[in-house]
C-alpha positions in Angstrom: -23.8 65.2 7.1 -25.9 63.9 4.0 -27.3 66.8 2.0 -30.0 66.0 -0.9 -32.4 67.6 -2.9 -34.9 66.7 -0.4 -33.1 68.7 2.7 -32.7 71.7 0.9 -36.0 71.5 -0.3 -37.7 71.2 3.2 -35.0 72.8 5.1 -34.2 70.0 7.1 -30.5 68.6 8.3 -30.9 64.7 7.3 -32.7 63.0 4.5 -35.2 61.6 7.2 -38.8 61.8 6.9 -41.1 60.0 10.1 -44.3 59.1 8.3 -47.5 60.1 9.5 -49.2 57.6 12.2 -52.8 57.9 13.3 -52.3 58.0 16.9 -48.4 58.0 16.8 -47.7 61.1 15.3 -48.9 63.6 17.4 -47.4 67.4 18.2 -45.0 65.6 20.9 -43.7 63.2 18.3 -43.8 65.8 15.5 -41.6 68.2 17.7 -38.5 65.4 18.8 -38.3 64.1 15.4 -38.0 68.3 14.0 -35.7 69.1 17.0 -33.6 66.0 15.7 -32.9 67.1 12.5 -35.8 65.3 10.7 -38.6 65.7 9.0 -41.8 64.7 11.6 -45.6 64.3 9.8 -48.4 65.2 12.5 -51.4 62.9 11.9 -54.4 65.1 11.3 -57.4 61.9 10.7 -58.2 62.1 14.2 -59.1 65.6 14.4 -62.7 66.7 14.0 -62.9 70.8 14.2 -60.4 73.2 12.4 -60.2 74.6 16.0 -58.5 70.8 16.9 -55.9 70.8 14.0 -55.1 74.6 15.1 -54.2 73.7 18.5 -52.1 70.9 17.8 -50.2 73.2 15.1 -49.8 75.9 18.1 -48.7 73.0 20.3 -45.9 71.4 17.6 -44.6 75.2 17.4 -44.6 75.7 20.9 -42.0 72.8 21.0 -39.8 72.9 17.8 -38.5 76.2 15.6 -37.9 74.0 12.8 -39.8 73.0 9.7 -42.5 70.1 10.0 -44.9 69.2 8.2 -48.8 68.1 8.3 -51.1 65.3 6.7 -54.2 66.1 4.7 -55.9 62.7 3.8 -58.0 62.7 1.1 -60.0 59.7 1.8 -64.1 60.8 2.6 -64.9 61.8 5.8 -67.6 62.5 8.2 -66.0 65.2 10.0 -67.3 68.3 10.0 -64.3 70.2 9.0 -63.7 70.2 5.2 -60.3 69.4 3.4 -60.5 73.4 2.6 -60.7 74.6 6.1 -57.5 72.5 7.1 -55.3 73.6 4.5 -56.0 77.1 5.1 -55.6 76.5 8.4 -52.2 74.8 8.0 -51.5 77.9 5.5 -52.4 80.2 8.0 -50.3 78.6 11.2 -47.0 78.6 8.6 -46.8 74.4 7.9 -43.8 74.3 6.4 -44.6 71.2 3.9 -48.9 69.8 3.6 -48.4 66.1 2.8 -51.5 64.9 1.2 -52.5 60.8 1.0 -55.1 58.7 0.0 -56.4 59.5 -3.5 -55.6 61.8 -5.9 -54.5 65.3 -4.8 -56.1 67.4 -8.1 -58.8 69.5 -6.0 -56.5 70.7 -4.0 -52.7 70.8 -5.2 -53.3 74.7 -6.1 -54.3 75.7 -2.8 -51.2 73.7 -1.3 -48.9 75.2 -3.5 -50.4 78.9 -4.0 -50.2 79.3 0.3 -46.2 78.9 -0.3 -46.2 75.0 1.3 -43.9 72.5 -0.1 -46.1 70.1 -1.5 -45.6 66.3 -0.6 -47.7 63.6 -1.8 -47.5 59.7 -0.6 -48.6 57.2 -3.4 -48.9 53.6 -3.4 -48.5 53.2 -7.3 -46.1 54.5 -9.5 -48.3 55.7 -12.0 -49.6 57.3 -9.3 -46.6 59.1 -7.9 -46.1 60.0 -11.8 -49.5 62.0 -12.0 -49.0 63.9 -8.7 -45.5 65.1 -9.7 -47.7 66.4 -12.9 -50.1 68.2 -10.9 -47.1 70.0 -8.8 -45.6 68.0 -5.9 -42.6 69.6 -4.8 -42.1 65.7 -3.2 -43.7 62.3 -4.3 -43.3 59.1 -1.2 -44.2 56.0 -2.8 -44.5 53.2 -0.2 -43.6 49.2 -1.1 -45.2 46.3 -0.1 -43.3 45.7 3.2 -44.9 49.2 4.4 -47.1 49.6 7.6 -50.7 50.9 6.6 -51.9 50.9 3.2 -49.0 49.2 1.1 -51.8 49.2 -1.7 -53.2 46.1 -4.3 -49.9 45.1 -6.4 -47.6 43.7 -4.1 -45.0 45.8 -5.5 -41.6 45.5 -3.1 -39.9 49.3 -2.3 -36.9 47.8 -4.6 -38.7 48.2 -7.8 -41.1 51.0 -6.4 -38.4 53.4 -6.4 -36.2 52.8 -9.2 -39.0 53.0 -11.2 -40.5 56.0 -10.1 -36.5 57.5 -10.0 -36.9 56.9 -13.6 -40.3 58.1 -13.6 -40.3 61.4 -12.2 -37.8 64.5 -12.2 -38.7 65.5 -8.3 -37.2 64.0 -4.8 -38.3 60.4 -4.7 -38.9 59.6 -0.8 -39.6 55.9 -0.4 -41.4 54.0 2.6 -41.1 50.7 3.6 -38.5 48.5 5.1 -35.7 50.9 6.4 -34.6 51.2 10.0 -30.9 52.0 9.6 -28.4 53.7 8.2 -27.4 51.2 5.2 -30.9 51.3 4.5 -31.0 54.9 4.0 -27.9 54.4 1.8 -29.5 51.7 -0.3 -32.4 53.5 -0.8 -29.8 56.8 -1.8 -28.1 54.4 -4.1 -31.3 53.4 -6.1 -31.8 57.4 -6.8 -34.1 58.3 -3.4 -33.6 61.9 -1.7 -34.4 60.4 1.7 -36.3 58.2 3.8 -39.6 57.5 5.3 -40.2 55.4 7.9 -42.5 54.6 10.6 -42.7 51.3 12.1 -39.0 52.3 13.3 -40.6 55.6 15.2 -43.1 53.5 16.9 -39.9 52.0 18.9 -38.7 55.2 20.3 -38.6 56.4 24.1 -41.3 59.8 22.8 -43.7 56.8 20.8 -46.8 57.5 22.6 -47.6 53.8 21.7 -48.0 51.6 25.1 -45.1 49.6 26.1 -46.3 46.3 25.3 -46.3 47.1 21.3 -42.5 48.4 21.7 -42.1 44.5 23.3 -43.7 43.2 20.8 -41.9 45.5 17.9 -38.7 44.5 19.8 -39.1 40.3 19.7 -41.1 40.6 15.9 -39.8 38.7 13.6 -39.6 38.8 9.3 -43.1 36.7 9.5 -45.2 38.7 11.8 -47.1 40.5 10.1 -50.2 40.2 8.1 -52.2 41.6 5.1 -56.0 42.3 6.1 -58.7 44.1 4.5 -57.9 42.6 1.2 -61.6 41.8 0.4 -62.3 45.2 0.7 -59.7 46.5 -2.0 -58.5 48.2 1.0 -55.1 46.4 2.0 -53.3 47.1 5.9 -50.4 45.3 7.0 -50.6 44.6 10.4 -48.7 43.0 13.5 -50.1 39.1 13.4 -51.9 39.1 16.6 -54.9 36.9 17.5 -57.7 39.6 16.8 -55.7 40.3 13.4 -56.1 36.3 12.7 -60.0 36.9 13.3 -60.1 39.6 10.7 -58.6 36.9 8.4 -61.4 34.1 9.2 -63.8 36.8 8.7 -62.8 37.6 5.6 -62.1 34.3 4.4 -65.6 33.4 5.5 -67.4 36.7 3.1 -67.8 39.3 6.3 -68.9 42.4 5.2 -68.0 45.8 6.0 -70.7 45.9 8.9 -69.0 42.9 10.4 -65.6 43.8 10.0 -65.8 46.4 11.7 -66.3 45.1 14.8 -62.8 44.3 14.6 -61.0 46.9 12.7 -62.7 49.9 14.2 -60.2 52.8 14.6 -61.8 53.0 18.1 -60.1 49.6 19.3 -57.1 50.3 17.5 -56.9 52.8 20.2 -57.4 51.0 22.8 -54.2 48.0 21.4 -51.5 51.3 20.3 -52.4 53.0 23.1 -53.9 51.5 26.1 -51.6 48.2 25.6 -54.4 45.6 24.7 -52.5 44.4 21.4 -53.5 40.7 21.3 -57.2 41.2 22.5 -58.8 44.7 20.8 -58.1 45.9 17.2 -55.5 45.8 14.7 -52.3 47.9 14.8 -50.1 49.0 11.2 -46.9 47.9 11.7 -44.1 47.2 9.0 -41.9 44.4 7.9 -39.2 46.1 9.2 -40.3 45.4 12.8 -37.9 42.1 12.2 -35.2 44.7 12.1 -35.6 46.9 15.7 -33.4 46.0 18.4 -33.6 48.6 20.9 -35.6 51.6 21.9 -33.2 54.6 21.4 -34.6 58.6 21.8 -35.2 60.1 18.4 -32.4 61.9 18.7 -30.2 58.7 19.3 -31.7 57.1 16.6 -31.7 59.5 14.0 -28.2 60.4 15.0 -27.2 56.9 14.3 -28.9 56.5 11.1 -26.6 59.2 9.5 -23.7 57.6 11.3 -24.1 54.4 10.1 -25.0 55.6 6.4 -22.4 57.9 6.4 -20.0 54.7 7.6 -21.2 52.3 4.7 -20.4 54.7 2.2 -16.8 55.0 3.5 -16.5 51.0 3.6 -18.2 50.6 0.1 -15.7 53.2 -0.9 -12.9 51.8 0.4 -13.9 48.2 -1.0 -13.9 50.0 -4.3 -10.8 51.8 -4.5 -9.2 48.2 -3.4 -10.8 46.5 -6.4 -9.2 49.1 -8.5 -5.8 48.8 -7.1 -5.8 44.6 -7.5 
């Protein structure tokens, strides 16, 4: 068993945290990853009504009795639920810990925090991570360049991402990017981290809603197949190199705008690739670097099980390698 600051803090067995994934994390998802010990994020961007968010809440607690947590993102919406309406709703259902991404949490880190939530905020930037941990987060993620998603503008690798904001900032330091295994966790424990957060790894499980052909294609990835798009729009995603994310390349290359883009990056036919299977022919899909590092598709349960088995089997070699030095 590895016991940091971050499980006590979130009331969870293992320093594990299964980042939030629009269309990945759902109440299913969020419930095997709790059930296992770990921390599971459900992926709110898709829901339009408070009535929506409620029901998936109802539906994660139908399945779990222990702590999860829920994603606010802060980016502008159309919906017609407001930010307010979800975090009193997530108040009022008993979320254990709001994680909030996307832009700065100011507006609404007293709300989080005064409805007795544990108050977890994902950052791209260090300085960024350093000014939510002013306004309150209980928890500050900071994701490195080899992240899925939004890896943000610097090109800033998780190595230096977390030490820094270690140094940074008194609170648990959960970074993103890059980790699949157990001496991965340890590394990342090493450099000062409470924990984990990873995603691309969850996509390759037996409960991944994804379609089958995107756990093939996660499975036979290698360290060069992925791709940063959306650049021209100050709006970076790294995404599985597949022929339609190629297109969004030319098209960017070539001064598309927006309007144009879209055609191609729509969240609609992102759908339709995680989903329904059509990865090389219909949108782009978010998928780490450390899709070079899956082998297999395990359960959660197996996977997270092994995780702490093989952290907690690295120490005891690094250990042993040590007390060897010392007695040469």
């Amino acid at each position: 068993m590895i016991e940091t600051r971050l499980t006590k803090l979130l009331g969870v067995r293992h320093p594990i945290v299964c980042g939030t994934m629009h269309l990945v994390t759902g109440p299913e998802m969020v419930a095997a990853v709790a059930n296992a010990g770990a921390l599971g994020v459900l992926y709110t961007s898709g829901h339009q009504t408070s009535a929506e968010l409620r029901d998936d809440l109802r539906r994660v607690k139908a399945l779990t009795d222990e702590p999860f947590a829920a994603n606010v993102n802060l980016f502008p919406t159309t919906r017609p639920a407001s930010i307010e309406e979800f975090i009193e709703i997530m108040h009022a259902e008993g979320v254990a810990v709001i994680e909030t991404s996307g832009r700065n949490p100011r507006e609404y880190a007293g709300r989080i925090k005064n409805g007795g939530a544990v108050f977890m905020h994902k950052v791209a930037r260090v300085r960024d991570g350093v000014k939510a941990a002013g306004l309150g987060a209980d928890v500050v993620e900071i994701v490195g360049y080899e992240s899925g998603g939004h890896p943000g503008e610097e090109d800033i690798t998780l190595l230096i991402q977390t030490q820094s904001l270690v140094r940074a900032v008194d609170v648990p330091v959960v970074p993103a990017g890059g980790v699949v295994d157990g001496r991965g966790l340890l590394a990342m424990l090493a450099l000062g981290a409470e924990g984990v957060c990873m995603g691309t790894r969850f996509m390759a499980t037996k409960e991944s809603p994804v379609h089958e052909n995107v756990k093939q294609w996660l499975l036979h990835a290698g360290e060069a197949d992925t791709v940063l798009v959306e650049r021209s729009l100050g709006n970076s995603m790294r995404v599985a190199k597949t022929t339609e994310a190629l297109q969004v390349l030319r098209m960017e290359q070539e001064g598309a705008d927006i309007d144009r883009l879209l055609t191609v990056i729509d969240g609609s036919l992102a759908r339709e690739a995680l989903i329904g299977g059509r990865l090389a022919t219909a949108g782009v899909v978010s998928v780490g670097q450390s899709a070079a590092l899956i082998g297999e598709i395990p359960s959660v349960q197996e996977l997270i099980d092994r995780i702490i088995a093989e952290a907690e089997a690295a120490y005891r070699k690094l250990g042993t390698a040590l007390r060897q030095e010392q007695q040469d």
